[in-house]
MARMAR-669326 format. One line per field, with one value per residue (C-alpha): residue in three letters; x, z, y. Coordinates in Angstrom, 3 decimals. Each point is the difference from the previous one (the first is absolute). Layout:
<marmis>
type: c(ALA / ...)
x: c(X / ...)
z: c(Z / ...)
y: c(Y / ...)
</marmis>
This chain:
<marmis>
type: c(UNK / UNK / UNK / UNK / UNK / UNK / UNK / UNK / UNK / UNK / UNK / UNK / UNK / UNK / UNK / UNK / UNK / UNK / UNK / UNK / UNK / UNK / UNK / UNK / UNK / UNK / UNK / UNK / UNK / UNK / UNK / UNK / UNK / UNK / UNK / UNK / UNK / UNK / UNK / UNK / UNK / UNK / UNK / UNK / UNK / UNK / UNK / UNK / UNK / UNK / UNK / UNK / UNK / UNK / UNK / UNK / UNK / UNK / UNK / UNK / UNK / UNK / UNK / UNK / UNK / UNK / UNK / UNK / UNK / UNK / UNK / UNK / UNK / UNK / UNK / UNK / UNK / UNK / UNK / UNK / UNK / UNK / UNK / UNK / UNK / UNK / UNK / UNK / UNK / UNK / UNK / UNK / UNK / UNK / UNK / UNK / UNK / UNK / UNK / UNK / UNK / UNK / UNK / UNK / UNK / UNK / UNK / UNK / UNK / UNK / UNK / UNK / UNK / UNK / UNK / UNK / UNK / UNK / UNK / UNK / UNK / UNK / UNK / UNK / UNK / UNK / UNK / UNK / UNK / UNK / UNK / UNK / UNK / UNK / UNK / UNK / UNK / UNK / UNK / UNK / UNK / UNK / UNK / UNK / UNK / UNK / UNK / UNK / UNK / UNK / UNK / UNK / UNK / UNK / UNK / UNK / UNK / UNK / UNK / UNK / UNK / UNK / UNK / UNK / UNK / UNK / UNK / UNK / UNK / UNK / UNK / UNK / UNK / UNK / UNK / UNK / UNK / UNK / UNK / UNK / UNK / UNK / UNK / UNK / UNK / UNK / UNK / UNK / UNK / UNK / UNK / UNK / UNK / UNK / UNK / UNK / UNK / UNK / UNK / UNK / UNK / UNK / UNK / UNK / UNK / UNK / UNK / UNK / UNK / UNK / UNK / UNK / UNK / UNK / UNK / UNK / UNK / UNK / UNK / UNK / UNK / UNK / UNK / UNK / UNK / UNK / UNK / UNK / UNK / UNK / UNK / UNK / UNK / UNK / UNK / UNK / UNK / UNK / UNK / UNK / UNK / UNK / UNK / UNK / UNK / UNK / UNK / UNK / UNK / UNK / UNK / UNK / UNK / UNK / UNK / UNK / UNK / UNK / UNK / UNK / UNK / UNK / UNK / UNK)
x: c(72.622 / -0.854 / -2.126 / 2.674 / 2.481 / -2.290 / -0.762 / 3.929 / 0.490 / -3.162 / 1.286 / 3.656 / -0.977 / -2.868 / 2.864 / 2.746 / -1.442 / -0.639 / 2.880 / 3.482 / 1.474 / -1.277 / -2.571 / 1.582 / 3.070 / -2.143 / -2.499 / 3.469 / 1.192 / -3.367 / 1.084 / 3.723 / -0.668 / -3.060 / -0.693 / -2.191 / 0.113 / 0.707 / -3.408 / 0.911 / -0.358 / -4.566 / -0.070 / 2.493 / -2.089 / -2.902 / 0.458 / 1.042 / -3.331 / -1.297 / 2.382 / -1.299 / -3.686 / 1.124 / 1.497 / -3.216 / -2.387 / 2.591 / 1.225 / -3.852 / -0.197 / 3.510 / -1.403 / -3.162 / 2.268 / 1.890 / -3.171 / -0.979 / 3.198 / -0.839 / -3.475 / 0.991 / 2.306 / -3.475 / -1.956 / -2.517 / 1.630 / 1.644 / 2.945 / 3.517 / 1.843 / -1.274 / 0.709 / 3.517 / 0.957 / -1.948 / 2.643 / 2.961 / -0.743 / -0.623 / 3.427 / 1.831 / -1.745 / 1.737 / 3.700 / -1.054 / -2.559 / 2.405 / 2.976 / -3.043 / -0.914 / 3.677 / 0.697 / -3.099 / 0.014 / 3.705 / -0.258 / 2.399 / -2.550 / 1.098 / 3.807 / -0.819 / -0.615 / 2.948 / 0.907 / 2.879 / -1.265 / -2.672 / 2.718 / 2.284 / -3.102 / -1.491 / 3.163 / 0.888 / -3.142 / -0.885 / 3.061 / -1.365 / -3.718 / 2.179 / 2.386 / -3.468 / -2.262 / 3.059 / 1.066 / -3.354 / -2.045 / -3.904 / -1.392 / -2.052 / -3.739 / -1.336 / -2.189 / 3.492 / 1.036 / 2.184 / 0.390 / 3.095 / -0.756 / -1.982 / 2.933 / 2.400 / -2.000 / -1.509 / 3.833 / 0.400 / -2.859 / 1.209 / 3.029 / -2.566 / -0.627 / 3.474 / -0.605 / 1.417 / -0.601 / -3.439 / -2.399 / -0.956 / 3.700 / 1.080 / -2.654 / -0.337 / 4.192 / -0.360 / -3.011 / 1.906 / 2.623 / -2.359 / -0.981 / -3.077 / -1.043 / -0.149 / -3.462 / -0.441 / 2.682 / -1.568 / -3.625 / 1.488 / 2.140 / -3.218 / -2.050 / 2.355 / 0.224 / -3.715 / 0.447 / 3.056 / -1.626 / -3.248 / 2.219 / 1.744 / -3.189 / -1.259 / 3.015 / -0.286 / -3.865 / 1.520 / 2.102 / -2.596 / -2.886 / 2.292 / 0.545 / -1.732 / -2.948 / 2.168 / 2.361 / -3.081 / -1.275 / 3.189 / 0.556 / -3.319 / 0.067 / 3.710 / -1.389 / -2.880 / 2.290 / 2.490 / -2.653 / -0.480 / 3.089 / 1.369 / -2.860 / 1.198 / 3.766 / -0.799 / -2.067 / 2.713 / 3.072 / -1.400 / -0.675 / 3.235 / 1.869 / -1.627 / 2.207 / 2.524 / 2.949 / 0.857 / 2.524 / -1.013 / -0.980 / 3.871 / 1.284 / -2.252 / 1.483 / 3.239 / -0.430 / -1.602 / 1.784 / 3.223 / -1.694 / -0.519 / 3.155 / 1.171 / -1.938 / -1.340)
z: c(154.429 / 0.199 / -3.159 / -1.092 / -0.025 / -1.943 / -2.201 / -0.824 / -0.983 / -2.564 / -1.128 / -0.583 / -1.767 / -1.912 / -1.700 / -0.077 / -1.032 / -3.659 / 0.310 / -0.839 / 3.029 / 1.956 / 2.077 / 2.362 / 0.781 / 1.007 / 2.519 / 1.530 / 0.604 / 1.510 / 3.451 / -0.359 / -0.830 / 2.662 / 3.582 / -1.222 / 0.336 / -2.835 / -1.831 / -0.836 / -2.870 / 0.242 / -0.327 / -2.469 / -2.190 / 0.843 / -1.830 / -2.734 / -0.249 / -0.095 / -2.759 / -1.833 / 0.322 / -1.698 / -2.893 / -0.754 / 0.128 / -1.872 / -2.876 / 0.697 / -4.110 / 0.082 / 2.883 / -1.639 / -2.743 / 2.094 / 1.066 / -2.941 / -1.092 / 3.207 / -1.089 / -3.413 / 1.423 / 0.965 / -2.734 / 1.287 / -2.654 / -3.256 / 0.763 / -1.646 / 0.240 / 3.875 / 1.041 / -1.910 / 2.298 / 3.056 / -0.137 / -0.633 / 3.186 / 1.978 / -1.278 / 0.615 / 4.232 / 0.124 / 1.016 / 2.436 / 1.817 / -0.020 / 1.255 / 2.849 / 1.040 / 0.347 / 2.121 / 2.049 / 1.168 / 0.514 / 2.416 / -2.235 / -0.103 / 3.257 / -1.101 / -2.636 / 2.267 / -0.213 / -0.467 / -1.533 / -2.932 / -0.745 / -0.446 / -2.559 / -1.967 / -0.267 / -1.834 / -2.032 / -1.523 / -0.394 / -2.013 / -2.405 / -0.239 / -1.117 / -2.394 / -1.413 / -0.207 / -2.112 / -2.173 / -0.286 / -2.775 / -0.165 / -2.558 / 1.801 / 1.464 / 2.671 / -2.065 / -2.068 / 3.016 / -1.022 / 2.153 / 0.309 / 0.805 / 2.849 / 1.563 / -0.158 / 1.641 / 2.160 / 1.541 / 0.628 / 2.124 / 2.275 / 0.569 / 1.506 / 3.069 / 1.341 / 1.413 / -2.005 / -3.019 / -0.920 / -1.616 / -2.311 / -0.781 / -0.612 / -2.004 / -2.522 / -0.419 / -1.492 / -1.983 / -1.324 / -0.935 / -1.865 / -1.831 / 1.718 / 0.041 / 3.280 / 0.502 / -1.397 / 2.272 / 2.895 / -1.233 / -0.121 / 3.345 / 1.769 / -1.602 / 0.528 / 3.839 / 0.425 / 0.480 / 2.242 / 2.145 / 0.533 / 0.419 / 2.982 / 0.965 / 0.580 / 1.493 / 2.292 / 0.645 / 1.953 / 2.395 / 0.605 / 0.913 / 2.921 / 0.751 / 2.903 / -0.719 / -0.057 / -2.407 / -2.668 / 0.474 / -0.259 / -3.367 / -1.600 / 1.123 / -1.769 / -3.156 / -0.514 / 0.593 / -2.457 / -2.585 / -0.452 / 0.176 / -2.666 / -2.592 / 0.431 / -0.483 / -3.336 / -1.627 / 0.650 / -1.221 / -3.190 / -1.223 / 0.902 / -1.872 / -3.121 / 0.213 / 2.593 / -0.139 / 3.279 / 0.774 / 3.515 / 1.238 / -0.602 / 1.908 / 3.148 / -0.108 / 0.033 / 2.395 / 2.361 / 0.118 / 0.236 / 3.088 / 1.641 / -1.023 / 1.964 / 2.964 / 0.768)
y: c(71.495 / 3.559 / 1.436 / 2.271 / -2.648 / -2.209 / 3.160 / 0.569 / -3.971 / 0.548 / 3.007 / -1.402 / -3.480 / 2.257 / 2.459 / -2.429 / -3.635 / 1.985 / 2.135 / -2.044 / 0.877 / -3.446 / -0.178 / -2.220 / 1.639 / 3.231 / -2.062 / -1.538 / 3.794 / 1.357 / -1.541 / 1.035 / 3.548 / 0.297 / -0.950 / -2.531 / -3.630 / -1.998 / -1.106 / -3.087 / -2.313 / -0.843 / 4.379 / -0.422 / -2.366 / 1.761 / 3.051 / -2.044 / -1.213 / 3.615 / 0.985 / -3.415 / 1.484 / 3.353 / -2.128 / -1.636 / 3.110 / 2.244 / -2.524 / -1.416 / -0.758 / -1.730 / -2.131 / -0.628 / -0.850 / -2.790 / -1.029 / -0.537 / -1.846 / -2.532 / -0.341 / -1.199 / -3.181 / -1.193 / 0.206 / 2.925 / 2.483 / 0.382 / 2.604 / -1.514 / 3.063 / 0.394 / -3.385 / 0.125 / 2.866 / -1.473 / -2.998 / 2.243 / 1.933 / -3.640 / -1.217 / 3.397 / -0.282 / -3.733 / 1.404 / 2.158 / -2.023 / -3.325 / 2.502 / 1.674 / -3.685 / -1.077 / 3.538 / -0.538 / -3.615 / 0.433 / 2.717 / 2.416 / 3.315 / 1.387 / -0.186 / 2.405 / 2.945 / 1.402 / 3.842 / -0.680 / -2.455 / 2.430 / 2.366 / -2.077 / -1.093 / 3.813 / 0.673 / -3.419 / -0.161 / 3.988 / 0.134 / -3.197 / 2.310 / 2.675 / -2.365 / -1.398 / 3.291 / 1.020 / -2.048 / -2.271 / 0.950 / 0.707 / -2.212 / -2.412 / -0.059 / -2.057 / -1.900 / -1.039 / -1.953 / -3.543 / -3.000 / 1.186 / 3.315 / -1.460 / -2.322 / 2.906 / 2.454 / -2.817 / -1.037 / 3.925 / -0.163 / -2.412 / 1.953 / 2.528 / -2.039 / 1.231 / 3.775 / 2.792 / -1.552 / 1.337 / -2.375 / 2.708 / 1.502 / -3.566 / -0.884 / 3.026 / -0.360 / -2.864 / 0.836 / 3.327 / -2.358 / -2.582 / 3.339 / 0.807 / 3.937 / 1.492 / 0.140 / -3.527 / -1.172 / 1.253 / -1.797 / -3.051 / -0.023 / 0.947 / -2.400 / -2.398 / 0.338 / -0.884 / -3.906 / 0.788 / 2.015 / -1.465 / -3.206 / 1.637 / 1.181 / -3.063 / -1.685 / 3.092 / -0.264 / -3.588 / 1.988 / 2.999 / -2.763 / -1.040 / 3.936 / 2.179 / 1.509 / 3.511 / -1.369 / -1.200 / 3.336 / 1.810 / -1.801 / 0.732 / 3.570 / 0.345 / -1.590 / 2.030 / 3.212 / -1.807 / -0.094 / 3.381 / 1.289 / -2.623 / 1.117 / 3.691 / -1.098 / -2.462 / 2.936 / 2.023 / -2.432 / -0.782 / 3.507 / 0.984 / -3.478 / 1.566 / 3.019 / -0.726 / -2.594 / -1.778 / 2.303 / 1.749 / -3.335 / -1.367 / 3.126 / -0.657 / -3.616 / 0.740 / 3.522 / -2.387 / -2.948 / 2.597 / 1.303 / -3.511 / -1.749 / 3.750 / 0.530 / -3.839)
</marmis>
């Protein structure tokens, strides 16, 4: 892949794996709305990995925290309130790996990218953001997360895996309806996607060991760029959910998946 192609895939999963406007969907339209070839799913996990590095060096005390948490199941550290929330965010990653490992093995990825389903699910679940952001209240913190809490927000997440759906969007709808502030929301949908990702990270790391020595190269190159860009687009995101409502992201669903349903 050419450097500015690579550049535009880091740039788009940067912005939009924070953003609630999916990820996924975008990376699927990069070839559609360009003259380049389709990326494929080991860049598309790639990135993901870069946006997982940004999550640990920005929330880097929340990690710690986890860390913590894990450290404690052993015996090398006393931390009950870290290693409560340590197994909340383990049982909230079980949907959405189980659902990843059945889509995987089962060969059902590729069916996904489609145009048209990015389109529907743009606009389905922007209109439940905008339902939650509006009528959910703002009461709860991240460190009030339930085992229910967890499940919830941990079976949205596995919707994510279908394009359009935005891990992020789906995740903070159902926090705002569980109650959870913006901000907070946001916290916990990022923190949560950190066993996810580096899960299909390393499911990916399989297929990019068999890949060309252009391809591993490719990949590394796009998650470095992803990196950066994704730090830039959290710092921005949660100033703005301290202020902001999730408004402008709900119009850019819909516009969008307008536009595709449209034109595609």
């Amino acid at each position: 892949m050419s450097f500015l192609q690579l550049l535009l895939i880091a740039i788009v999963q940067g912005v939009t794996e924070f953003l609630p406007i999916s990820s996924s969907g975008h990376l699927i339209l990069i070839p559609k709305l360009t003259d380049f070839p389709d990326q494929g799913p080991v860049i598309d996990v790639a990135v993901h990995v870069g946006t997982l590095a940004a999550i640990i060096v920005y929330f880097w005390r929340d990690a710690l925290g986890l860390a913590r948490g894990g450290l404690s199941n052993v015996g090398l550290v006393k931390a009950p309130a870290e290693r409560r929330l340590f197994w909340w965010i383990v049982i909230g990653t079980i949907p959405a790996v189980a659902v990843g490992l059945f889509l995987k093995t089962g060969g059902y990825l590729e069916g996904f990218r489609s145009t048209h389903l990015v389109a529907i699910n743009l606009i389905v679940y922007g209109l439940l953001l905008w339902a939650a952001d509006h009528w959910g209240k703002q009461t709860k913190a991240y460190e009030d997360l339930t085992l229910k809490d967890a499940v919830l927000v941990g079976l949205a997440q596995a919707l994510a895996l279908i394009p359009g759906t935005s891990r992020s969007g789906v995740t903070m709808t159902m926090a705002r309806f569980l109650g959870y502030a913006r901000p907070e929301a946001a916290r916990f949908s990022f923190l949560l996607s950190m066993p996810a990702v580096a899960g299909a990270g390393l499911l990916a790391a399989f297929d990019l060991a068999e890949a060309s020595a252009a391809m591993q190269r490719d990949a590394i190159i796009a998650g470095v760029l992803t990196f950066f860009a994704a730090v830039a687009t959290m710092a921005f995101l949660m100033r703005f959910l301290r202020r902001g409502s999730m408004l402008i992201f709900v119009v850019y669903r819909v516009a969008l998946g307008v536009v595709l349903l449209a034109f595609f």
